[in-house]
C-alpha angles and dihedrals in degrees: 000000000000123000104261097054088046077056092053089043095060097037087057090057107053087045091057086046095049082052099055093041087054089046095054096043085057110050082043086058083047101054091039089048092052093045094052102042082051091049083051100049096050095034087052088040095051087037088054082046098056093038082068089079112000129110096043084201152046103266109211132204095192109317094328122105112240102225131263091017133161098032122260107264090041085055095047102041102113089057100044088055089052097048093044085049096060095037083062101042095046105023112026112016092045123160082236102051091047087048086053096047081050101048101043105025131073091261102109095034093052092046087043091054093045092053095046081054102047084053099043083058098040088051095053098046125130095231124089111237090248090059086045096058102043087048087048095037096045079239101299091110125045136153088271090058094047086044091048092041080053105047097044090048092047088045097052095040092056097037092051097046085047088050087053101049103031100094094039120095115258087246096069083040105053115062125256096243090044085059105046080048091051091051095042088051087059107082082045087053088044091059088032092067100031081059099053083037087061094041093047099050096048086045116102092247086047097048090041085045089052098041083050086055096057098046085054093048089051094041092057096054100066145239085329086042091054096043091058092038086061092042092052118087098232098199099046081046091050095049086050093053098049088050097055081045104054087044085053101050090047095057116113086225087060092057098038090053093043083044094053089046094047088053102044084041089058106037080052091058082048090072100057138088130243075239093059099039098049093040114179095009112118106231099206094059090053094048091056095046083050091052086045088049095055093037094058093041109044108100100223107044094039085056093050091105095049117084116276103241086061093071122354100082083072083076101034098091096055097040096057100027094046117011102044088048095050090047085055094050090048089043092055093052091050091048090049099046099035094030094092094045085043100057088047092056095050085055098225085188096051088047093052091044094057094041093055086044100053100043122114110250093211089058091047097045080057092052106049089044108055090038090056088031095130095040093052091046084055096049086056092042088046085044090054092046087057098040089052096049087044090052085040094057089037087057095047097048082058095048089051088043099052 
């Protein structure tokens, strides 16, 4: 080999060598490029996620504010609160969607059944009402407080319904329709009577109590009185009597005339007063026998001191067959016409509100974060990704330019 190809040959070599060292430097600034830009894109990604809610609060140099503190949520928290407020109250928690929940869910059912069974148990205890209430009342309330609470309301409301229409005539008392009943009662009361009258007269004690009559009527008018009364046949006198009597009872001129005096008799105690009709009788002590009278009678308040189970299944049927259906029913309605006015007055946005605003951020911050767990761990994987292709490019673009 002669001396200028050994000289080729060297300088071939280092130049395949420069070449492979470039090479390798290179692909080494690619790969570091790569790995920084993804460092960069996650790290920038997790640093935005936690600036979302780090720093709590404003950070100072001085007087002057450090950017981007506090963190965003923190900053904006007022107005959060206020938006998600108003996105409740108009969009999610609606009059409509909780009617509809009502309406179509279990709800009523469930609540209707609870309360048939709270009942069903309430009506089988041991315990009387009166024992029920003192242990629930912590004594303040018993059966002698209801009875009291009863009487003097029953008391007040009649008597003062007696001292208002004591001194009116019974005709701006009594209802218009009562009366034209009443009127229209009184030709039935007319052959009513003349009925009993007839019955009464061809019975044994009517045709004793006539033949009494005559002997008396003989008897008072003296020794000329008494012979005829012993020449007379009483018995053929007596028949005679009853039949003139019957006939006379049956004659249309008999009714007509019972029937007009019915009717002027009523329309004159019309005219009076409760005042006038129960002269001399004090109103207020008959009022409170009255009150007495329906207090004792009456099934439900004179049983409040037995135990329960002895009586109160009588009313358990209707109670929770009835009543507690009925109550539901009313209780819908009410829902349904005062639901939307309601939730207005609860204030479901200024609840909200205060609730956002008086949660603790830290909490909150747990919270969002371990529920999206998955989701923020793939916005800093997708960051690094990014990061990674963008330091890739930019490593290839070098590599062209040199």
């Amino acid at each position: 080999m002669d001396i200028v190809s050994y000289e080729e040959t060297v300088i071939d070599v280092q130049t395949n060598g420069e070449k492979v060292v470039n090479m390798e430097f290179h692909i080494g600034w690619l790969i570091l490029l790569t790995i920084i830009g993804a460092i960069l894109g996650g790290g920038t990604n997790i640093i935005a996620i936690h600036m979302l809610f780090r720093p709590h609060r404003a950070m100072y140099i001085g007087s002057y504010q450090i950017p981007f503190t506090p963190g965003l949520i923190p900053k904006r928290r007022n107005e959060l609160a206020v938006q998600l407020g108003k996105l409740v109250e108009e969009h999610l928690v609606t009059p409509e969607g909780i009617q509809k929940r009502i309406n179509q869910g279990p709800f009523m059912n469930d609540l209707e059944t609870k309360i048939q069974q709270l009942l069903h148990d309430f009506l089988h205890q041991e315990l009387s009402f009166d024992e029920w209430l003192k242990t629930n009342t912590n004594r303040s309330w018993s059966v002698t407080t209801i009875k009291d609470a009863i009487r003097n309301g029953l008391y007040n409301k009649l008597n003062g319904i007696a001292l208002r229409y004591q001194s009116k005539p019974l005709e701006e008392i009594i209802p218009p329709e009562w009366n034209s009943r009443l009127e229209e009662y009184i030709p039935r009361m007319t052959t009513t009577i003349l009925d009993k009258v007839e019955v009464y007269v061809i019975s044994d004690e009517g045709r004793g109590k006539i033949d009494e009559m005559i002997s008396r009527f003989f008897e008072t008018r003296g020794s000329v009185g008494g012979f005829l009364g012993r020449m007379v046949n009483r018995s053929s006198l007596t028949s005679i009597m009853i039949k003139e009597l019957t006939k006379l009872l049956h004659e249309d001129k008999t009714k007509e005339l019972l029937n007009d005096w019915l009717k002027r008799e009523y329309h004159q105690y019309l005219k009076k007063s409760p005042d006038e009709i129960l002269e001399n009788i004090e109103v207020s002590n008959k009022v409170e026998k009255m009150v007495d009278l329906i207090l004792s009678e009456t099934p439900i308040i004179r049983d409040l001191e037995r135990p329960m189970k002895e009586w109160a299944y009588q009313y358990e049927d209707i109670i929770i067959t009835s009543i507690v259906p009925s109550f539901m029913s009313e209780v819908t309605k009410l829902l349904e016409k005062h639901l939307k006015n309601t939730i207005k007055r609860i204030g479901i946005r200024n609840i909200v509100e205060e609730q956002v605003n008086t949660f603790p951020l830290q909490r909150l911050e747990t919270i969002l974060i371990l529920v999206a767990k998955r989701e923020l761990k793939m916005i800093a994987i997708l960051g690094a990704l990014i990061g990674g292709l963008v330091g890739l490019f930019q490593g290839l673009l070098i590599m062209i330019v040199l």
